[in-house]
TINUPA-850549 format. One record per atom (N, C-alpha, C, O): residue in three letters; y, x, z; residue number from 1; atom name. Coordinates in pm, whole numbers, plus 50000, padded with zeros to 5 digits. Each point is the difference from the previous one (the first is absolute). Example, Ala and Ser with C-alpha at 12.3 -4.5 7.8 and 13.67 -1.06 7.14 Angstrom:
# TINUPA-850549
R   code      yy      xx      zz   pos   site
R    ALA   49431   51319   50780     1      N
R    ALA   50119   49911   50000     1     CA
R    ALA   50120   50090   50000     1      C
R    ALA   49998   50104   50066     1      O
R    SER   50107   49861   49862     2      N
R    SER   50119   50082   50006     2     CA
R    SER   50109   49923   50073     2      C
R    SER   50111   50051   50017     2      O
# end
This chain:
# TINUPA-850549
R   code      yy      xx      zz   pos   site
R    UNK   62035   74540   53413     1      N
R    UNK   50105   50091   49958     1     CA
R    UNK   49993   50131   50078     1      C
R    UNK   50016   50110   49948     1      O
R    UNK   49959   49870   50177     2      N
R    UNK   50019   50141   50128     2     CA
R    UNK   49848   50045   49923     2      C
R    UNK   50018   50112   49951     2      O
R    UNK   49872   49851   50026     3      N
R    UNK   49827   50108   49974     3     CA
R    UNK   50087   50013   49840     3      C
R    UNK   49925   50082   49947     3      O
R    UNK   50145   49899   49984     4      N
R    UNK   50040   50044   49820     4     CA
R    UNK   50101   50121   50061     4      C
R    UNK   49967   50109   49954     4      O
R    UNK   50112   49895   50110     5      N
R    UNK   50133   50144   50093     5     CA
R    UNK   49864   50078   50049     5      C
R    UNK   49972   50111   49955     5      O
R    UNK   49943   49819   50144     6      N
R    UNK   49906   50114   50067     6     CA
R    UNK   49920   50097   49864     6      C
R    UNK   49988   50123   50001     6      O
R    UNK   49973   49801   49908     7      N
R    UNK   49904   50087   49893     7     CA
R    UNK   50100   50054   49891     7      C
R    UNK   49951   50067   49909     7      O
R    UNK   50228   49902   50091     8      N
R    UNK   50029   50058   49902     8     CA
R    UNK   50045   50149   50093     8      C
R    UNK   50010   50103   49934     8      O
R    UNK   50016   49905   50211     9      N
R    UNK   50030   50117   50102     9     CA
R    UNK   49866   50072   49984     9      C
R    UNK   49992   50067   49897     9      O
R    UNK   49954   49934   50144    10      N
R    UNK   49865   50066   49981    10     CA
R    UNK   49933   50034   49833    10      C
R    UNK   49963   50112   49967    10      O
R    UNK   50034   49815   49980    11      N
R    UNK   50000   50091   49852    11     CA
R    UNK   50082   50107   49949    11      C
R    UNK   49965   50096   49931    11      O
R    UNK   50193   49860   50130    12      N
R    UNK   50071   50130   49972    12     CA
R    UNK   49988   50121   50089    12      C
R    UNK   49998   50111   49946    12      O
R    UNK   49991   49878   50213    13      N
R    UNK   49936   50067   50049    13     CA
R    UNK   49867   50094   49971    13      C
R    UNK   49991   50123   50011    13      O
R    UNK   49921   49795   49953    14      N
R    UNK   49918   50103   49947    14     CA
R    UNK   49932   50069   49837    14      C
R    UNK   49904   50061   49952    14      O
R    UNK   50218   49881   50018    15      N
R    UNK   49991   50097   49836    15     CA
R    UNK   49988   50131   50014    15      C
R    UNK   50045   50076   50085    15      O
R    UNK   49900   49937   49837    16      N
R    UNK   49935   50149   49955    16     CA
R    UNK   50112   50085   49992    16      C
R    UNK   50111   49948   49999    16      O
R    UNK   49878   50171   49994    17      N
R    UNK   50140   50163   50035    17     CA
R    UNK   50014   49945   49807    17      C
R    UNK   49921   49929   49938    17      O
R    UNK   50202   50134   50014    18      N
R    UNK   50022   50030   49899    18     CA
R    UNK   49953   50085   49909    18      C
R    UNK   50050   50109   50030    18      O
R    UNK   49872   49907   49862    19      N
R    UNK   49933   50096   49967    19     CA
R    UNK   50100   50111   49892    19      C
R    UNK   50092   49934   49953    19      O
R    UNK   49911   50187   50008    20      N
R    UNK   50030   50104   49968    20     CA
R    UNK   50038   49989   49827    20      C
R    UNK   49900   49984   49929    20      O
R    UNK   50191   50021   50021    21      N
R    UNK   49998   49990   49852    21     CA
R    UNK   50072   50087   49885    21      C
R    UNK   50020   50113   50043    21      O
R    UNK   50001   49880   49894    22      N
R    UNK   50088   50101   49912    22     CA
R    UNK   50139   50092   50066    22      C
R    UNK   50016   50122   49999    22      O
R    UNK   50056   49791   50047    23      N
R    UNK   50107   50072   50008    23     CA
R    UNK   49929   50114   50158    23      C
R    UNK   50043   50113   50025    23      O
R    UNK   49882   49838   50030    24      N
R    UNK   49908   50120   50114    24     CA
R    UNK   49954   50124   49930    24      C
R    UNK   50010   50119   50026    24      O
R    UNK   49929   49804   49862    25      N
R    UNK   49950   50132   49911    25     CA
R    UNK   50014   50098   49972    25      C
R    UNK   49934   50104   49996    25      O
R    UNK   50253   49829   49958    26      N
R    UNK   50092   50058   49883    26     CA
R    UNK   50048   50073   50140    26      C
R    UNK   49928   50100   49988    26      O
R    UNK   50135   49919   50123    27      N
R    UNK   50030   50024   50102    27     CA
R    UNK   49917   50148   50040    27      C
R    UNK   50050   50107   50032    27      O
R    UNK   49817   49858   49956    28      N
R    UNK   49927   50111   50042    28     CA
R    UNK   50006   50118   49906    28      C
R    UNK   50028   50108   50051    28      O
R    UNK   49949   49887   49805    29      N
R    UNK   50037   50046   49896    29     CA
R    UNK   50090   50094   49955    29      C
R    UNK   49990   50106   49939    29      O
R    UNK   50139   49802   50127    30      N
R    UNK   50101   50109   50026    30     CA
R    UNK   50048   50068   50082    30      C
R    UNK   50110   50056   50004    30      O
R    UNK   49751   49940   50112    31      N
R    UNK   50058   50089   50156    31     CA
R    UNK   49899   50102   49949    31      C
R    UNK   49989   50098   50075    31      O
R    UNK   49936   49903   49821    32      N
R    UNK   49896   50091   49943    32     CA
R    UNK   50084   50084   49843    32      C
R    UNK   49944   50089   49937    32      O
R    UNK   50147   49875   50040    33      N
R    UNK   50109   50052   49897    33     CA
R    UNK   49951   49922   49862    33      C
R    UNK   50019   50057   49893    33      O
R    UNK   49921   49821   50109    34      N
R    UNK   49997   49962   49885    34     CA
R    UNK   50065   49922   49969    34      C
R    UNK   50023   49900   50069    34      O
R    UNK   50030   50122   49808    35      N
R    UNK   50126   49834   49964    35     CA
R    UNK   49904   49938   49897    35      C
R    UNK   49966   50048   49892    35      O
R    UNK   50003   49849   50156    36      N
R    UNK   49907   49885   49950    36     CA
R    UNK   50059   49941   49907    36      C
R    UNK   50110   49945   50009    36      O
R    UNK   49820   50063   49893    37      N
R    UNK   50003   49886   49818    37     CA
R    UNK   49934   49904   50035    37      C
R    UNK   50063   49896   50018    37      O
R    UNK   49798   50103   50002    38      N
R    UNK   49914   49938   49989    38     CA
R    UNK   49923   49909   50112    38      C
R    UNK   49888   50046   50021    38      O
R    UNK   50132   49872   50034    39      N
R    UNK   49938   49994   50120    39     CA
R    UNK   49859   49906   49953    39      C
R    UNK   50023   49920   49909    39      O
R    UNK   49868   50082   50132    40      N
R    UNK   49841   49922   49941    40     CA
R    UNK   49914   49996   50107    40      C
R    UNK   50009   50090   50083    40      O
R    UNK   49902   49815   49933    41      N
R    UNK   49892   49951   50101    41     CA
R    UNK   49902   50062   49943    41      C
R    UNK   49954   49969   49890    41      O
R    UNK   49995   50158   50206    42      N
R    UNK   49877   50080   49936    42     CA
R    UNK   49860   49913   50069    42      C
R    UNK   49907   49968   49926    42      O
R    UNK   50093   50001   50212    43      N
R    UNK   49897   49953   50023    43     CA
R    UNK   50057   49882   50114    43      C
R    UNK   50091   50022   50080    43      O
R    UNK   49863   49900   49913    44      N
R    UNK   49989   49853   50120    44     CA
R    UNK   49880   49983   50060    44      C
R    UNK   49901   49963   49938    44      O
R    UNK   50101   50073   50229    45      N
R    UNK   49883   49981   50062    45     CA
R    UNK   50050   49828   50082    45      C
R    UNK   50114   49987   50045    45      O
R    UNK   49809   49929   49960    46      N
R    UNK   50013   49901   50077    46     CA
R    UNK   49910   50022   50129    46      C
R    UNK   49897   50063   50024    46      O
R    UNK   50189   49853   50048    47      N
R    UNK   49900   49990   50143    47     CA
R    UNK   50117   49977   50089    47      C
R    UNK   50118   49980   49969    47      O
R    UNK   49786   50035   50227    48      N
R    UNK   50111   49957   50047    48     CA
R    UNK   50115   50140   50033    48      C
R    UNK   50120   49987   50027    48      O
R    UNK   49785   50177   49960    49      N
R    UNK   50106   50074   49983    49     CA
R    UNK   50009   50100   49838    49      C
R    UNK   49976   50116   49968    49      O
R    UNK   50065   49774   49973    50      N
R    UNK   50055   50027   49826    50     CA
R    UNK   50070   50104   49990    50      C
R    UNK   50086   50061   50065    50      O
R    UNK   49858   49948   49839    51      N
R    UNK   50105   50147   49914    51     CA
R    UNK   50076   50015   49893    51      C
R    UNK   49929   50033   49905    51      O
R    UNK   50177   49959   50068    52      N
R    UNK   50033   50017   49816    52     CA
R    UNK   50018   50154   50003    52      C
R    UNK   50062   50062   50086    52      O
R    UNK   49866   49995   49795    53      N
R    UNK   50058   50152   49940    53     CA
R    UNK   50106   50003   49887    53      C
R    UNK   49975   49937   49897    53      O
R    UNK   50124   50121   50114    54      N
R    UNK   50106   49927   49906    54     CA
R    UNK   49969   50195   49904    54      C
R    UNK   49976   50107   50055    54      O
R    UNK   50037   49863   49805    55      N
R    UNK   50025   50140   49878    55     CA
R    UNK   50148   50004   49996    55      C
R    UNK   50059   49914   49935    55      O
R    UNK   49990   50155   50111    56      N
R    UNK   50196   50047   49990    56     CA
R    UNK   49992   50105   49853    56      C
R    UNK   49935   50105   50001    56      O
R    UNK   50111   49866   49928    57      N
R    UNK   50039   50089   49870    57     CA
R    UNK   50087   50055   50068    57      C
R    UNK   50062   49924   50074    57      O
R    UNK   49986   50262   49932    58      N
R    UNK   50146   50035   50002    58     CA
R    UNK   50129   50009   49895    58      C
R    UNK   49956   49937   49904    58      O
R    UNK   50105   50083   50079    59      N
R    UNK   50098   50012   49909    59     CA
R    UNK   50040   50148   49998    59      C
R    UNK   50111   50023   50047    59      O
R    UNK   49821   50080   49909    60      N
R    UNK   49999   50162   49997    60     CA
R    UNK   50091   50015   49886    60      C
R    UNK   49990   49957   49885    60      O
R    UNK   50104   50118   50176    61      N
R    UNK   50114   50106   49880    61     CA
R    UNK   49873   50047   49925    61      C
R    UNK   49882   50016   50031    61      O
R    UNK   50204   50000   49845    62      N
R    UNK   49936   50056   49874    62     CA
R    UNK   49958   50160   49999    62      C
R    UNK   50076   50088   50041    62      O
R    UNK   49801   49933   49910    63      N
R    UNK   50002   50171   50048    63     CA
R    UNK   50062   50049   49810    63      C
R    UNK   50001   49945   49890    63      O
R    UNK   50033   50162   50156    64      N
R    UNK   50055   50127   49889    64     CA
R    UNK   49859   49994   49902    64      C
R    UNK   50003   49958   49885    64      O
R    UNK   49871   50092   50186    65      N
R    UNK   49907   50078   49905    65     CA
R    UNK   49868   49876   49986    65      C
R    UNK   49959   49973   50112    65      O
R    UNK   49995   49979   49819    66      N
R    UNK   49901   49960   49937    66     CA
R    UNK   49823   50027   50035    66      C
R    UNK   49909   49917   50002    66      O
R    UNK   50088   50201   50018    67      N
R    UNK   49898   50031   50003    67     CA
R    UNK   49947   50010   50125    67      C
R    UNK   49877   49992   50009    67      O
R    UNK   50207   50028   50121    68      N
R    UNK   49995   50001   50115    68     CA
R    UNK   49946   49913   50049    68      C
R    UNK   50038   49889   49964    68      O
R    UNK   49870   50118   50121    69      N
R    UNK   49883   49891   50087    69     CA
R    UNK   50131   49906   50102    69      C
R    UNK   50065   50066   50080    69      O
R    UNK   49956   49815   49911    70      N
R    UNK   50054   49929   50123    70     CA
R    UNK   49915   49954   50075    70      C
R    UNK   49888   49953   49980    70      O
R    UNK   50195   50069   50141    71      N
R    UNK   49964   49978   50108    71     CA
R    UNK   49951   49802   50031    71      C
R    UNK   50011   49934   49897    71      O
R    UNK   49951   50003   50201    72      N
R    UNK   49972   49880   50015    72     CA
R    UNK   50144   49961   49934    72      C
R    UNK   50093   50075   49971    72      O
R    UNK   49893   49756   50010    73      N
R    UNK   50106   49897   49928    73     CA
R    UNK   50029   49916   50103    73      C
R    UNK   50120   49975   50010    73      O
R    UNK   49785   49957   50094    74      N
R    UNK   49951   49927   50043    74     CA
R    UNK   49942   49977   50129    74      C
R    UNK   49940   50096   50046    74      O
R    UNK   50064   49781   50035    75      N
R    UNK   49974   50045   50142    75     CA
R    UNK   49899   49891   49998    75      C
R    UNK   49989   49926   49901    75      O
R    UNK   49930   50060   50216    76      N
R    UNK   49965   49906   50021    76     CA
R    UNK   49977   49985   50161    76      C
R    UNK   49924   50064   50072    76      O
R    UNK   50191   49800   49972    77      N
R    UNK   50028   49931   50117    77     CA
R    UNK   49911   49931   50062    77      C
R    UNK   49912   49948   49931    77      O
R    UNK   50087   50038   50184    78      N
R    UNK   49866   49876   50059    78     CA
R    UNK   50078   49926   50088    78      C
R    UNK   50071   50069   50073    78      O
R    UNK   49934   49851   49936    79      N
R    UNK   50089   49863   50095    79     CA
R    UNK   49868   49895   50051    79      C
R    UNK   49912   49944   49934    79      O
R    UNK   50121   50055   50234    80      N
R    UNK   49934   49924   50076    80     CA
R    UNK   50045   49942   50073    80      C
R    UNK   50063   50059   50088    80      O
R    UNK   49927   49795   49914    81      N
R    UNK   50117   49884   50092    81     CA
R    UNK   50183   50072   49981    81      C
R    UNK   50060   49931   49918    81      O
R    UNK   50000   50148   50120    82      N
R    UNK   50139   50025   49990    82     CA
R    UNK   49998   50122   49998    82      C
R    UNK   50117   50033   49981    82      O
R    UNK   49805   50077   50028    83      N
R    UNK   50022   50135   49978    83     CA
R    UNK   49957   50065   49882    83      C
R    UNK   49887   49961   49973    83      O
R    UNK   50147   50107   49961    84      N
R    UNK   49991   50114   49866    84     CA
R    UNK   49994   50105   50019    84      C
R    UNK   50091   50060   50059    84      O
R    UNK   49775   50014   49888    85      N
R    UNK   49996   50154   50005    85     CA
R    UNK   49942   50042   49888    85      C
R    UNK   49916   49932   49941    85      O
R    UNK   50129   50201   50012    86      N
R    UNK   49977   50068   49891    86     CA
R    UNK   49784   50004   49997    86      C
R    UNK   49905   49999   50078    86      O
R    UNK   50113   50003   49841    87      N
R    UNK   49828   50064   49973    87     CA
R    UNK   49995   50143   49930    87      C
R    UNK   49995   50108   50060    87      O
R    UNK   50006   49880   49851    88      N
R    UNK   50005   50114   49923    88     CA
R    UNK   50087   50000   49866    88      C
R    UNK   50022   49888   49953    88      O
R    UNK   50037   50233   49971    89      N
R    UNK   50064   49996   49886    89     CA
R    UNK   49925   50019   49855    89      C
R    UNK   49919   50093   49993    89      O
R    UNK   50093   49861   49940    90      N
R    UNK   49907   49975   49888    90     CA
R    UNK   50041   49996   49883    90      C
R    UNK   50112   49955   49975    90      O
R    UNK   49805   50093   49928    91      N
R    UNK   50025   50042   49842    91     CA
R    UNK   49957   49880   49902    91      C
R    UNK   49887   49951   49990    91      O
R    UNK   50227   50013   49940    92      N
R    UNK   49965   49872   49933    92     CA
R    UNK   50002   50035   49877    92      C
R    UNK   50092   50076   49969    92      O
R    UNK   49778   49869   49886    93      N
R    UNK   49981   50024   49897    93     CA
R    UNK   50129   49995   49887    93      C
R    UNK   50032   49887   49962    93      O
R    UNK   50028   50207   49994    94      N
R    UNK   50074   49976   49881    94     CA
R    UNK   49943   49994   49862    94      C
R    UNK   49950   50095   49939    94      O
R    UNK   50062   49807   50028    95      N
R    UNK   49885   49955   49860    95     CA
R    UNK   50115   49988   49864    95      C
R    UNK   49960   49970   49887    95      O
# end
């Protein structure tokens, strides 16, 4: 019974940090002024220091004119073990 307490203390002890997920994303997103629609897993690196790249859709007011070039829609986040940082902002296909 005491070596089943010793290995269930020590497994919880050494679990792995918590890793980084949507609402981090969505978090970063909007310290960058985007109000997120969309949140999506652009890329998943495995290993022991993993990466998810998360695609944030924004939710952009409507423009007046039509013809006018917009600006990016879209961000894209990188999250590693518990931290989130912007990468770059990005133009997503309207089809």
């Amino acid at each position: 019974m005491s070596r089943f307490f010793l290995i269930l203390c020590l497994t919880l002890l050494l679990a792995p940090p918590a890793h980084a997920d949507q609402p981090e994303a969505r978090e970063v997103a909007r310290l960058n002024n985007c109000s997120p629609k969309k949140i999506e897993v652009s890329q998943n690196l495995l290993g022991s220091e993993g990466e998810t790249v998360y695609l944030v859709t924004c939710d952009l007011p409507k423009t007046v004119s039509a013809d006018k070039a917009s600006g990016p829609d879209a961000v894209l986040i990188g999250c590693e073990e518990s931290l989130c940082e912007l990468i770059r902002p990005v133009s997503t296909d309207k089809k």
